[in-house]
Chimera marker file (.cmm) of the C-alpha trace (Angstrom):
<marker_set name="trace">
<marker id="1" x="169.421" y="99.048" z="87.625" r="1" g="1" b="0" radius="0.5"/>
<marker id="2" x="171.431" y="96.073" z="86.865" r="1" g="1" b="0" radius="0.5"/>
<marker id="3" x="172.756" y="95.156" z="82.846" r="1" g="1" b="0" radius="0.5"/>
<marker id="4" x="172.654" y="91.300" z="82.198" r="1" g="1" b="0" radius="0.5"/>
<marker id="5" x="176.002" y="90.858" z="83.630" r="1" g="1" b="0" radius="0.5"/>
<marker id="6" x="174.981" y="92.558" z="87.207" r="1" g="1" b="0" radius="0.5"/>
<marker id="7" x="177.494" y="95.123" z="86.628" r="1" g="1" b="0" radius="0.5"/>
<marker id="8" x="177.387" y="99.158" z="86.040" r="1" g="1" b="0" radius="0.5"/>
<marker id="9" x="180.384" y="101.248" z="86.105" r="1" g="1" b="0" radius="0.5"/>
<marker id="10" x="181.098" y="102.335" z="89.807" r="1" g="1" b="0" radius="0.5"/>
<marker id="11" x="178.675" y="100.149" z="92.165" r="1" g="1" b="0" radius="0.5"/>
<marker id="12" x="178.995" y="101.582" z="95.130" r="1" g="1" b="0" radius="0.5"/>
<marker id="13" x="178.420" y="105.114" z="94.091" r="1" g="1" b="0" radius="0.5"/>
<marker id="14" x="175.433" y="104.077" z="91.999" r="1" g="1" b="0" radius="0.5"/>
<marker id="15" x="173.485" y="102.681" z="94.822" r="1" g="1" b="0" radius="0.5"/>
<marker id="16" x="174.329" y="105.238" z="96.709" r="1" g="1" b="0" radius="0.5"/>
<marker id="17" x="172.828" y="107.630" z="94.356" r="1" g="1" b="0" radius="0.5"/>
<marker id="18" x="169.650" y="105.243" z="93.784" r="1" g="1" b="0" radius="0.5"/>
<marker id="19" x="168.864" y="104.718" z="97.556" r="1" g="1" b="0" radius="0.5"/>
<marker id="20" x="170.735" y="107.906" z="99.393" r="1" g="1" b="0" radius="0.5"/>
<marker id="21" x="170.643" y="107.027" z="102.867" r="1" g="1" b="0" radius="0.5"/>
<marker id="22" x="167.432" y="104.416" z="102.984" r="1" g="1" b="0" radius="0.5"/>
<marker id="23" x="168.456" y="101.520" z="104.926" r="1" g="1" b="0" radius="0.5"/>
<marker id="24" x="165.119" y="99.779" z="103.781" r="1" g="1" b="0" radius="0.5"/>
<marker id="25" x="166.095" y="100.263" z="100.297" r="1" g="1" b="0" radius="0.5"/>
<marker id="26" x="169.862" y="98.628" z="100.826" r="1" g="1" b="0" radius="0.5"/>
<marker id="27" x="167.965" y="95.886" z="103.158" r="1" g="1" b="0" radius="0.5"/>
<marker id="28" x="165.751" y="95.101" z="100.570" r="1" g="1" b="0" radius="0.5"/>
<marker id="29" x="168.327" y="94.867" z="97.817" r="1" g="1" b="0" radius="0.5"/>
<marker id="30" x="170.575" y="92.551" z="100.148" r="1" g="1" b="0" radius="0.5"/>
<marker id="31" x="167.754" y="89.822" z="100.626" r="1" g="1" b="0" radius="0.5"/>
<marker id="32" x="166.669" y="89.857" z="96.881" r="1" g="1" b="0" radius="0.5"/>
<marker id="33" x="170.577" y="89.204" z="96.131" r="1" g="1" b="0" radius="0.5"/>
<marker id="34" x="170.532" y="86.529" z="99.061" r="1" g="1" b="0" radius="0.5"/>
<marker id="35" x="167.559" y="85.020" z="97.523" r="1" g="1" b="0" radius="0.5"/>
<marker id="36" x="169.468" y="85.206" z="94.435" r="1" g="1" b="0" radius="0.5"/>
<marker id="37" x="172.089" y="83.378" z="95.680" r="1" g="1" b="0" radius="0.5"/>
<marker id="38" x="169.911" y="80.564" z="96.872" r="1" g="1" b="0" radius="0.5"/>
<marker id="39" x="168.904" y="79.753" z="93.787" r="1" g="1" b="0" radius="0.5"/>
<marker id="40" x="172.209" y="79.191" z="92.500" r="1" g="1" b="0" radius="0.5"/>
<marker id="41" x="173.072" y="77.069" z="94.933" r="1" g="1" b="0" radius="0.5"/>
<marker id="42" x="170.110" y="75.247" z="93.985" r="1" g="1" b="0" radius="0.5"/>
<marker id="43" x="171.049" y="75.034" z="90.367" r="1" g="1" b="0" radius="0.5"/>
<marker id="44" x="174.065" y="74.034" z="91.221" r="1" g="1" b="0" radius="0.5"/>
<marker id="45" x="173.308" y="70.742" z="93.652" r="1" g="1" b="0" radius="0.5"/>
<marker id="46" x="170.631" y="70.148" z="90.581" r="1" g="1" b="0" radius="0.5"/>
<marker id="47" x="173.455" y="69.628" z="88.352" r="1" g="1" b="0" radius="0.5"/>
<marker id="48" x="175.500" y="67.561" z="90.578" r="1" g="1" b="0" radius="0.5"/>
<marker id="49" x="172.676" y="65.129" z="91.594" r="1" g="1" b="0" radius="0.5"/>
<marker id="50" x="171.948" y="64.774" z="87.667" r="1" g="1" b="0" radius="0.5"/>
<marker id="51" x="175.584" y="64.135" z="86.988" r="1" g="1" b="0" radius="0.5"/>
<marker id="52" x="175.198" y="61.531" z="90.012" r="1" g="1" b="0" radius="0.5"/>
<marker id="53" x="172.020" y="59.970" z="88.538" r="1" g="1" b="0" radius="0.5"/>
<marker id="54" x="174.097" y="59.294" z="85.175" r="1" g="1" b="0" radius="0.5"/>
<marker id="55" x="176.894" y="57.754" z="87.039" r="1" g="1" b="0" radius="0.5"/>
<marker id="56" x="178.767" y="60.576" z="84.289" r="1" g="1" b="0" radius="0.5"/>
<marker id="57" x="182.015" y="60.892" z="84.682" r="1" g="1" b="0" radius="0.5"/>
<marker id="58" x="183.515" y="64.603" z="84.979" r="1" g="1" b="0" radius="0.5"/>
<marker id="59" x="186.571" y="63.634" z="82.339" r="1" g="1" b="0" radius="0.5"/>
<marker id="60" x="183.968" y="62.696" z="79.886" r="1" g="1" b="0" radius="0.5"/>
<marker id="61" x="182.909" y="64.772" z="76.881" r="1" g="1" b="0" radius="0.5"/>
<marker id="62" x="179.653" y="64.306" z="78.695" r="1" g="1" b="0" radius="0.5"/>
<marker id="63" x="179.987" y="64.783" z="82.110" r="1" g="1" b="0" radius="0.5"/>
<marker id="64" x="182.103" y="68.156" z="80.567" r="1" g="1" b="0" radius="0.5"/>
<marker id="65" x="178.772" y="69.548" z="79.066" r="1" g="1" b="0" radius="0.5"/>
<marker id="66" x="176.797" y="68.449" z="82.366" r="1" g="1" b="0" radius="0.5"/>
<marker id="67" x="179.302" y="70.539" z="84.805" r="1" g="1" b="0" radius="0.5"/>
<marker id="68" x="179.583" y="73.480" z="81.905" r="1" g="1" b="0" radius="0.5"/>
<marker id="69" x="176.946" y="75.528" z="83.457" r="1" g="1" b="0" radius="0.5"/>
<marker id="70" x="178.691" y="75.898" z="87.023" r="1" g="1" b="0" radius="0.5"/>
<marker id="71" x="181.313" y="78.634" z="85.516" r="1" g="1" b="0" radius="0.5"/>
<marker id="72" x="177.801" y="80.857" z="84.840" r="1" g="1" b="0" radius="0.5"/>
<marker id="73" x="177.155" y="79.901" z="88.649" r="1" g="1" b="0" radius="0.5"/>
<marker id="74" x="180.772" y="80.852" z="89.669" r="1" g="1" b="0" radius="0.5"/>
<marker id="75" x="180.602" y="83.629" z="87.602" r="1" g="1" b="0" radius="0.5"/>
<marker id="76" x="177.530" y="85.490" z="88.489" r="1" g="1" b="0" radius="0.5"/>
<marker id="77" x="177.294" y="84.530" z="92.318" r="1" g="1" b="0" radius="0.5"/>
<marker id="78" x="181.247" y="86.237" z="92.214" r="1" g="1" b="0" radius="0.5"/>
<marker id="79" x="179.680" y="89.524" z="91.385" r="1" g="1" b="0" radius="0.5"/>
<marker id="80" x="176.589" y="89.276" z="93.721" r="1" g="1" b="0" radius="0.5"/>
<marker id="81" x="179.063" y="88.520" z="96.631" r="1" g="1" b="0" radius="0.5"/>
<marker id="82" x="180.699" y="91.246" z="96.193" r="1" g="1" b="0" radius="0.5"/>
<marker id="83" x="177.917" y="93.613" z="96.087" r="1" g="1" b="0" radius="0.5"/>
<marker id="84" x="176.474" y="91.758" z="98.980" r="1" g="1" b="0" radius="0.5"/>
<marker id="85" x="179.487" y="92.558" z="101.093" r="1" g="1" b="0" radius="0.5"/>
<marker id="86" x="179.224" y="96.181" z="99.688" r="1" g="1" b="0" radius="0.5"/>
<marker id="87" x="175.621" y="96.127" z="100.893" r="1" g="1" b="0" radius="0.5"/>
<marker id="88" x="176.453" y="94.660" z="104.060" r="1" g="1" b="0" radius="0.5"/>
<marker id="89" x="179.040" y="97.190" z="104.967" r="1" g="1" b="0" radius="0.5"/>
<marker id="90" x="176.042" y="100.021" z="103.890" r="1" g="1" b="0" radius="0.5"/>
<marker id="91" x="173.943" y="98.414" z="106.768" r="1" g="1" b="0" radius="0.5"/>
<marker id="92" x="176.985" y="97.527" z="109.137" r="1" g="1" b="0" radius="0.5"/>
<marker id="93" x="177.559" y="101.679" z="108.410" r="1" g="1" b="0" radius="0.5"/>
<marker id="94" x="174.224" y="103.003" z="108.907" r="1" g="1" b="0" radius="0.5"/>
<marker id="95" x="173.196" y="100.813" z="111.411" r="1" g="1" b="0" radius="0.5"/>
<marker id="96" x="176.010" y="101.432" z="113.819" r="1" g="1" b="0" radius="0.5"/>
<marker id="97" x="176.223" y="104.942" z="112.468" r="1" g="1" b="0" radius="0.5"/>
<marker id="98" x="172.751" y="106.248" z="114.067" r="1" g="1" b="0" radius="0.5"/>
<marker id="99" x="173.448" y="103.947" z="117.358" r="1" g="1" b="0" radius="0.5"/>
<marker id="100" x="176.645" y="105.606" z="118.001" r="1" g="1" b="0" radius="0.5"/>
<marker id="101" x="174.733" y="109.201" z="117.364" r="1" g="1" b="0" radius="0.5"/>
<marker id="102" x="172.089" y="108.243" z="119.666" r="1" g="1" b="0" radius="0.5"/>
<marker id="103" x="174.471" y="107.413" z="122.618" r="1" g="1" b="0" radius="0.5"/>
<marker id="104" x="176.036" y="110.906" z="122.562" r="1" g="1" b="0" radius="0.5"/>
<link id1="1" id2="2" r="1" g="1" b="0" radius="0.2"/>
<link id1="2" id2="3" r="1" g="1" b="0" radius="0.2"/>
<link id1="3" id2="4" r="1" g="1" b="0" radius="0.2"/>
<link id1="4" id2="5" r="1" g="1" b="0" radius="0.2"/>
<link id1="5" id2="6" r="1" g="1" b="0" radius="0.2"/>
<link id1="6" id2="7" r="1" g="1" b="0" radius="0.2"/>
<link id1="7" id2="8" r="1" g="1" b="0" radius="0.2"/>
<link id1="8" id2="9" r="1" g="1" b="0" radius="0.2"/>
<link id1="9" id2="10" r="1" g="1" b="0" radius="0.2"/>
<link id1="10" id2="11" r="1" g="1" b="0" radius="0.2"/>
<link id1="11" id2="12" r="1" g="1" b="0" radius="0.2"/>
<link id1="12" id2="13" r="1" g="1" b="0" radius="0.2"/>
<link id1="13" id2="14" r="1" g="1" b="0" radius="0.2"/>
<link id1="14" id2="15" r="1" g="1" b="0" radius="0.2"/>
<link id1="15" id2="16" r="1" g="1" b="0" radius="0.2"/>
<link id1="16" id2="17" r="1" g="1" b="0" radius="0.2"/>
<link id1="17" id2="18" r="1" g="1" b="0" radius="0.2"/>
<link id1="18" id2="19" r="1" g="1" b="0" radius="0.2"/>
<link id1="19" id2="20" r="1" g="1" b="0" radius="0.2"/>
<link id1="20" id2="21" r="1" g="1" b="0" radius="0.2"/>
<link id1="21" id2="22" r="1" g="1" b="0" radius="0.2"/>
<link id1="22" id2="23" r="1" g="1" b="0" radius="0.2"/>
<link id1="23" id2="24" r="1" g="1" b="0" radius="0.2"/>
<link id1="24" id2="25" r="1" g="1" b="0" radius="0.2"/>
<link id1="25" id2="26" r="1" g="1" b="0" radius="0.2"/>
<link id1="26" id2="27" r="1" g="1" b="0" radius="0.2"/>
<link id1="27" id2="28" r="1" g="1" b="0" radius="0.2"/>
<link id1="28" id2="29" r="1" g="1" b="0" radius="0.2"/>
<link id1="29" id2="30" r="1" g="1" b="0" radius="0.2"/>
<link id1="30" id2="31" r="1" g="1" b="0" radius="0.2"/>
<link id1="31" id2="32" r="1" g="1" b="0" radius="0.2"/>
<link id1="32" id2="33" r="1" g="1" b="0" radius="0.2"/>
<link id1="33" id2="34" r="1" g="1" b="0" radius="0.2"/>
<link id1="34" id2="35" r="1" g="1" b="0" radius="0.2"/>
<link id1="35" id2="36" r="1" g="1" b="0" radius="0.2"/>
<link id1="36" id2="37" r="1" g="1" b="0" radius="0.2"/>
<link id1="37" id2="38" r="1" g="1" b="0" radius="0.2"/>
<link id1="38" id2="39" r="1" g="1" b="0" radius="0.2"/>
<link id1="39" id2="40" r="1" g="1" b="0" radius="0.2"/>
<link id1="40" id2="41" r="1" g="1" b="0" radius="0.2"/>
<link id1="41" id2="42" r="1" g="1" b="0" radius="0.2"/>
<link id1="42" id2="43" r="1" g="1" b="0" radius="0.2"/>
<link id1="43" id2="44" r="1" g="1" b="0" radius="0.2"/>
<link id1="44" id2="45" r="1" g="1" b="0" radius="0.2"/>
<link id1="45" id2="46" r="1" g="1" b="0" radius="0.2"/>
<link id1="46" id2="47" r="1" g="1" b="0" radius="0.2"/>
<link id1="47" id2="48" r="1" g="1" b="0" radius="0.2"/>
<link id1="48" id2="49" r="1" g="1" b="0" radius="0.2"/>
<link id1="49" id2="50" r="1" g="1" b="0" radius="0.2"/>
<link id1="50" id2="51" r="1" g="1" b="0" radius="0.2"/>
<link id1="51" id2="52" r="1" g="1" b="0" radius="0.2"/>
<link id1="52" id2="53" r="1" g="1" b="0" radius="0.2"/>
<link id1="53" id2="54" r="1" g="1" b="0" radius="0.2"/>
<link id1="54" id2="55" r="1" g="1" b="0" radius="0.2"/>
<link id1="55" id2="56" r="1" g="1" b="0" radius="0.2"/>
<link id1="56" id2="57" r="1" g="1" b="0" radius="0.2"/>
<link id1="57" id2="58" r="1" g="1" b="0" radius="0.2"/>
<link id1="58" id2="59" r="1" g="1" b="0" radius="0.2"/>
<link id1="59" id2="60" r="1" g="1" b="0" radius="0.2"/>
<link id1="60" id2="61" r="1" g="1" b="0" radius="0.2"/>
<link id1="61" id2="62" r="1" g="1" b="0" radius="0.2"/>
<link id1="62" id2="63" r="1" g="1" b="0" radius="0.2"/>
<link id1="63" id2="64" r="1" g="1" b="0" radius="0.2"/>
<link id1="64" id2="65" r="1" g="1" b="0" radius="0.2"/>
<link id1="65" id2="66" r="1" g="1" b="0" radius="0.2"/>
<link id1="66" id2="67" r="1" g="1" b="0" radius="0.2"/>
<link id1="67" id2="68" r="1" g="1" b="0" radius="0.2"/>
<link id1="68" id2="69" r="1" g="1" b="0" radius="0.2"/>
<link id1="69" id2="70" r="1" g="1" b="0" radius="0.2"/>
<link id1="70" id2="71" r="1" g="1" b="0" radius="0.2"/>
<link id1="71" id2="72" r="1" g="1" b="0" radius="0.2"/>
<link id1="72" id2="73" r="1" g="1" b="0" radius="0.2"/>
<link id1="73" id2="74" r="1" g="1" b="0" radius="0.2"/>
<link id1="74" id2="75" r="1" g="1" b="0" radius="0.2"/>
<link id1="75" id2="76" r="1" g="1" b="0" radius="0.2"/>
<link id1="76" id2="77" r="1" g="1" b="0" radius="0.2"/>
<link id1="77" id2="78" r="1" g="1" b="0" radius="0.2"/>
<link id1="78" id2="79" r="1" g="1" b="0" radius="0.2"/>
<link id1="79" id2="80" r="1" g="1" b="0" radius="0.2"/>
<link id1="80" id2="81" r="1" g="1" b="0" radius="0.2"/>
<link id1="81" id2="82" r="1" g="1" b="0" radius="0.2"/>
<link id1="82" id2="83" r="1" g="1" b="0" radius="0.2"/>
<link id1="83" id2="84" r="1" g="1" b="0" radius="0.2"/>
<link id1="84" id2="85" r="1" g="1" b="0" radius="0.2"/>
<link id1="85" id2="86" r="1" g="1" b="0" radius="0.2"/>
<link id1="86" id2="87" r="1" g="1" b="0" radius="0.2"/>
<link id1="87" id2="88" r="1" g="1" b="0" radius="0.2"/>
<link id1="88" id2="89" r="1" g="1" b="0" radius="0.2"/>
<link id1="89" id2="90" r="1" g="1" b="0" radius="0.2"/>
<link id1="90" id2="91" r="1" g="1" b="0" radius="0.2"/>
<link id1="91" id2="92" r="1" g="1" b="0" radius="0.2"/>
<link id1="92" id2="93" r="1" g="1" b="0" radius="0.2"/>
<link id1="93" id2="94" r="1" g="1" b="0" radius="0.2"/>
<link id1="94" id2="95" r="1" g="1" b="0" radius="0.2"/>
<link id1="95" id2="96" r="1" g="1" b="0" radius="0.2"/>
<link id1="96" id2="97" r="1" g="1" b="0" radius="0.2"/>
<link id1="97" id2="98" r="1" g="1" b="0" radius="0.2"/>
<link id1="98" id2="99" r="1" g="1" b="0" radius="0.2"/>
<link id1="99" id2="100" r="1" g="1" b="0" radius="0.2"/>
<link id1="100" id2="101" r="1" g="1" b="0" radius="0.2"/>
<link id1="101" id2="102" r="1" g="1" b="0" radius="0.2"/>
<link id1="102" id2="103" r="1" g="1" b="0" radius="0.2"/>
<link id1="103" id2="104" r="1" g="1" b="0" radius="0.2"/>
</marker_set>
């Protein structure tokens, strides 16, 4: 579904098409990229407790190459945020969609 860089051409539209109108399907999809997320974050304080456990500085040539893999983190937890709040709306939509139907 996804290329390597977790983009495709018009994301909303494409999941739309994928899951319809399944709220399971968008739930699903929103805790996998939450999970996702989480494990960035773990990378992340990984790299930060080994650049502590070096005493490295961050204006070394060394401490450069320790903190070089954070832009990946930046980078791809950017894109899953904002398909997260995509997905989010989807649920916000549906969910408050059918509530509002029932009360009439």
């Amino acid at each position: 579904m996804f290329n390597g860089n977790l983009t495709f051409c018009d994301s909303s539209q494409t999941i739309q098409l994928l899951f319809q109108s399944n709220t399971n399907s968008y739930m699903e999809l929103t805790k996998e990229f939450f999970e996702y997320l989480e494990e960035i974050l773990n990378l992340v304080q990984v790299i930060f407790v080994s650049l502590d456990q070096s005493r490295t500085n961050s204006m070394t040539a060394t401490g450069q190459c320790r903190l070089n893999p954070l832009i990946v983190c930046i980078q791809d937890s950017s894109i899953i945020y904002d398909y997260l709040v995509k997905l989010m709306f989807k649920l916000h939509e549906s969910h408050y969609g059918k509530s509002l139907s029932n009360k009439r």
